[in-house]
C-alpha positions in Angstrom: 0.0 0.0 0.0 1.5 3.3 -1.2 2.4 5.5 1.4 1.1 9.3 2.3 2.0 12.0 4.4 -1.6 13.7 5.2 -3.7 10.3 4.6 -3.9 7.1 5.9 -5.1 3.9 3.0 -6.1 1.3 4.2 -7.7 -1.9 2.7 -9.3 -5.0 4.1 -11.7 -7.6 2.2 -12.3 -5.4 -0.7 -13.3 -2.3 1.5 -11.2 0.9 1.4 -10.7 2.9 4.7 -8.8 6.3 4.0 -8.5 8.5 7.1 -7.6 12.2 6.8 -4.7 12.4 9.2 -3.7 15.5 10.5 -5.6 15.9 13.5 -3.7 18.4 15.3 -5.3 20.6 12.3 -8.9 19.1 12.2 -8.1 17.7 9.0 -7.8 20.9 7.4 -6.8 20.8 4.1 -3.6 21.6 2.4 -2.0 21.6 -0.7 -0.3 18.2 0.1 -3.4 16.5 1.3 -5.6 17.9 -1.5 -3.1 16.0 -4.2 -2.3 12.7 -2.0 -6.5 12.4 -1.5 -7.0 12.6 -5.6 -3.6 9.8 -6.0 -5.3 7.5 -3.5 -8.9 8.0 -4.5 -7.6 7.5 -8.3 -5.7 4.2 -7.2 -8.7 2.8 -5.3 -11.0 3.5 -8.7 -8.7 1.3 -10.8 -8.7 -1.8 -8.3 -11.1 -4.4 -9.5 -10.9 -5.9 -6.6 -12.0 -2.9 -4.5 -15.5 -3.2 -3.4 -16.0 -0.3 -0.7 -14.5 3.0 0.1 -14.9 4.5 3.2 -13.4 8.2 4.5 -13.5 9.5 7.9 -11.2 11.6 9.7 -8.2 10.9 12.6 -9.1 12.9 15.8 -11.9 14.6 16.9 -12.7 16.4 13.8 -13.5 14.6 10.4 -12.5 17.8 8.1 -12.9 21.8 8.8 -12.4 22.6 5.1 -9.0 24.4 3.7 -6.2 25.2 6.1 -6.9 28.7 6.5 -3.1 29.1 7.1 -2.4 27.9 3.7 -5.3 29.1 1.6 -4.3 32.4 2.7 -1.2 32.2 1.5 -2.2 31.0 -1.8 -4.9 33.5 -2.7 -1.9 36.0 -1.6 -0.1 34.7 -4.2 -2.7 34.6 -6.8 -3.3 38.1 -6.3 0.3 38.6 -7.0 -0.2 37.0 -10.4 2.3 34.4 -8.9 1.4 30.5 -10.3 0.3 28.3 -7.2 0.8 24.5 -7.1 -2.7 23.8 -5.9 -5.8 26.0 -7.0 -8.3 24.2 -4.2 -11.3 25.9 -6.9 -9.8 23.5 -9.6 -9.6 20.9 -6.8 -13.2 20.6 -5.8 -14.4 19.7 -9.7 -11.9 17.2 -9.4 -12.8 16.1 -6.5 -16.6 15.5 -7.2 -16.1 14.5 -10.5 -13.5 11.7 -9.5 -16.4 10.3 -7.3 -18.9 10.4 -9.5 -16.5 8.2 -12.0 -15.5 6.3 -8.6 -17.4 2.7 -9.7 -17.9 1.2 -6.1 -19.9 2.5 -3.1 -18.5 5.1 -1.0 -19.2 5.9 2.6 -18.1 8.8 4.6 -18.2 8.5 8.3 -18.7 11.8 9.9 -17.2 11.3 13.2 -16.6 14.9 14.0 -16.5 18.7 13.2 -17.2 19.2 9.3 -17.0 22.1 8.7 -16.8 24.1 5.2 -15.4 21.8 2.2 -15.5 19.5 5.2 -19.4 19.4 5.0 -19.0 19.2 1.2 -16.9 16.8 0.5 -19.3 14.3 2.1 -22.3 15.5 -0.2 -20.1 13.5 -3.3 -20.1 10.1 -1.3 -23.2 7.6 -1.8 -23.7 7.3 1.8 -23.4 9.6 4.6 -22.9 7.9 8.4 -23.0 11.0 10.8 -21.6 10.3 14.9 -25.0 12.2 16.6 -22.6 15.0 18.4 -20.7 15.6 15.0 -21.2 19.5 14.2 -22.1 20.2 10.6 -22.0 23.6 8.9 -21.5 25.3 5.7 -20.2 28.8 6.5 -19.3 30.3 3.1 -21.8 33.0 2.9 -21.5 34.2 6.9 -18.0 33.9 7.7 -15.9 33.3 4.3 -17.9 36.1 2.2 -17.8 33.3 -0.7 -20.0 30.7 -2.5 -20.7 27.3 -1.8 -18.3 24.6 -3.9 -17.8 20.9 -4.3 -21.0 21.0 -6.2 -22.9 21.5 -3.5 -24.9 23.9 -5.0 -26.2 20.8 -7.3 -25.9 18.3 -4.4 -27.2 19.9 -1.3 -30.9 20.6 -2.8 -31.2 17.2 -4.3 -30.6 15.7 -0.9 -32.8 17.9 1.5 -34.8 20.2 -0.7 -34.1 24.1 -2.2 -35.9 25.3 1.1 -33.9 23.4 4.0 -30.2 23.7 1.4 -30.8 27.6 1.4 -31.7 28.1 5.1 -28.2 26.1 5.5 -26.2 28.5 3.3 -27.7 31.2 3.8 -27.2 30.9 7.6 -24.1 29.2 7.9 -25.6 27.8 11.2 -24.0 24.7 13.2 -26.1 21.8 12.7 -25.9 18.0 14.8 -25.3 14.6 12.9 -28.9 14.1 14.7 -30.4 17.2 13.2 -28.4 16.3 9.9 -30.5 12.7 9.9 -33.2 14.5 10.5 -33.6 16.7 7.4 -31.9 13.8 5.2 -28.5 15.3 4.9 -26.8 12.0 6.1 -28.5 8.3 6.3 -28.0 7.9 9.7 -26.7 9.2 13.0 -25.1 7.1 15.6 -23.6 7.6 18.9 -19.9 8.0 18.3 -18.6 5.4 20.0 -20.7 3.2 17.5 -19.8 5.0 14.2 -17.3 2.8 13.2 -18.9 -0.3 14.0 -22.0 1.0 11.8 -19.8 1.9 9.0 -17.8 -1.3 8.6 -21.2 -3.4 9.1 -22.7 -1.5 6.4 -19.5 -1.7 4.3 -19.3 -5.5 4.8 -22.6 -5.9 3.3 -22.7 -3.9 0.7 -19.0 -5.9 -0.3 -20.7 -9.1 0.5 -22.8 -8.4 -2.8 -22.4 -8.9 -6.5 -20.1 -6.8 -7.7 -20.9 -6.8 -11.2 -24.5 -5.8 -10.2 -23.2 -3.4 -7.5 -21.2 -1.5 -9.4 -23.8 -1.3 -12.4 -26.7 -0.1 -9.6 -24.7 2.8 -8.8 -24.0 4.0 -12.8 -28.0 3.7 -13.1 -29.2 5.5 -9.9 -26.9 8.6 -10.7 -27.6 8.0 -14.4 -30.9 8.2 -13.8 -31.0 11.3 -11.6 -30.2 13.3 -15.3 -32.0 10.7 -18.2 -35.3 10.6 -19.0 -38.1 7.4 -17.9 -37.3 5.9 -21.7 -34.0 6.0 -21.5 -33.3 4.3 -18.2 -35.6 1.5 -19.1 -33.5 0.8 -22.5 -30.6 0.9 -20.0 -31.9 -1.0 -17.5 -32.9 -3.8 -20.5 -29.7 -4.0 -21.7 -27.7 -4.0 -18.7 -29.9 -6.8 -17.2 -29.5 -9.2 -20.3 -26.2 -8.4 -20.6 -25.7 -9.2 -16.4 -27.7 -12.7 -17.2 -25.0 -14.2 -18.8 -22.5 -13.4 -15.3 -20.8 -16.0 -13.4 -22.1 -14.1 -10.8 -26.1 -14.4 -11.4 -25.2 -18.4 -12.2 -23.9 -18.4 -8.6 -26.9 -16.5 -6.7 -29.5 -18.9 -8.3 -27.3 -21.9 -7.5 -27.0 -20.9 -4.2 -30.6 -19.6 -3.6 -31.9 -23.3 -5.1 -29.3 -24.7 -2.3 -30.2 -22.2 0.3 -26.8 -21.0 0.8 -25.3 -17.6 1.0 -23.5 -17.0 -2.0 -20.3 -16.7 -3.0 -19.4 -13.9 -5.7 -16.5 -13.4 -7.6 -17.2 -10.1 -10.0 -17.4 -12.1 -12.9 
């Protein structure tokens, strides 16, 4: 496993764990950690074996956005006219396209303060695992004088509604993983000292499935956010006869006619 200086990669039974790991900062993020996060997101998208990745933060904080300290010092040099190494604008469409093209599931446990890009970042990820006393906010209008990013002016209305996303930017207000279940911003909040346990349960199901069909589901359901009725059915048609011929489907109808658990192999 490659090694990073702002990250940590892990990998177990198919499922990715990356940590952001500089907790003495919150996980803020620098230049450094911006780059190692799209290498190891990049290197986990072209492992066919990988079948879950989960991010979640080291310390008491899962992300408070960009390192102030740093950002500064980059927009200083921007307005000098100066070329910076990592333009964190350029960064977030990266970012959220890179986990859109991603092709397995992708969890982010929220086990603490997410705060700015922090509480965007997680909008990109399929699934969204909140500890109860994690404090959410999006402060870009109140306290940074700037607009949302990460796409969250796409993703934050699709998950909890134009009304509930705009009282959120507009306000900037701190909100709890509990109130953040709540209104639908994440799937589910846990005590903290449960998070993980929650996470890797649901990770070892969802890797315990077909991957084939997994990794298929997910291209539909965001496909089908932007396509029409007609043309997720002729998708849908031809993906499924296509999927009929798998090892895989041969193996969950042998084992459901043997009532066993089955045993997939992505083929």
């Amino acid at each position: 496993m490659k090694g990073y200086s702002t990250i940590i990669l892990g990998k177990r039974d198919g499922i990715y764990t990356l940590t952001l790991n500089r907790p003495d900062k919150f996980n803020a993020i620098n230049g450094e950690m911006s780059n190692e996060l799209l290498d190891a997101m990049e290197n986990v998208s072209q492992d066919d074996q990988a079948r879950v990745l989960i991010l979640t933060g080291a310390g008491s904080a899962f992300c408070t956005g960009a390192d102030i300290t740093w950002f500064g010092s980059v927009m200083e040099a921007r307005k000098r006219g100066e070329k910076v190494q990592t333009d964190l604008v350029a960064w977030a469409v990266k970012f959220v396209l890179l986990c859109r093209r991603i092709p397995i599931p992708m969890i982010a446990a929220i086990n603490g303060v997410a705060a700015g890009g922090g509480a965007t970042i997680p909008l990109s990820f399929d699934i969204r695992i909140a500890a109860e006393g994690a404090k959410i906010s999006m402060p870009f209008v109140s306290k940074l004088g700037i607009v949302p990013e990460s796409g969250s002016t796409y993703l934050l209305p699709r998950l909890i509604g134009i009304a509930k996303a705009c009282e959120l930017i507009f306000t900037g207000r701190t909100i709890s993983g509990r109130e953040a279940k709540e209104i639908g911003l994440v799937n589910d909040a846990v005590p903290s000292e449960k998070l993980q346990e929650t996470v890797n349960d649901l990770a070892e199901t969802i890797a315990n499935g077909a991957p084939l069909s997994v990794r298929l589901s997910k291209r539909g359901l965001y496909q089908g956010l932007e396509m029409s009725l007609q043309s997720q059915l002729l998708w849908e048609e031809r993906e499924l006869n296509g999927i009929f011929d798998s090892e895989d489907h041969a193996e969950a109808m042998k084992a459901f006619s043997e009532k066993r658990k089955p045993v997939f192999q992505g083929r």
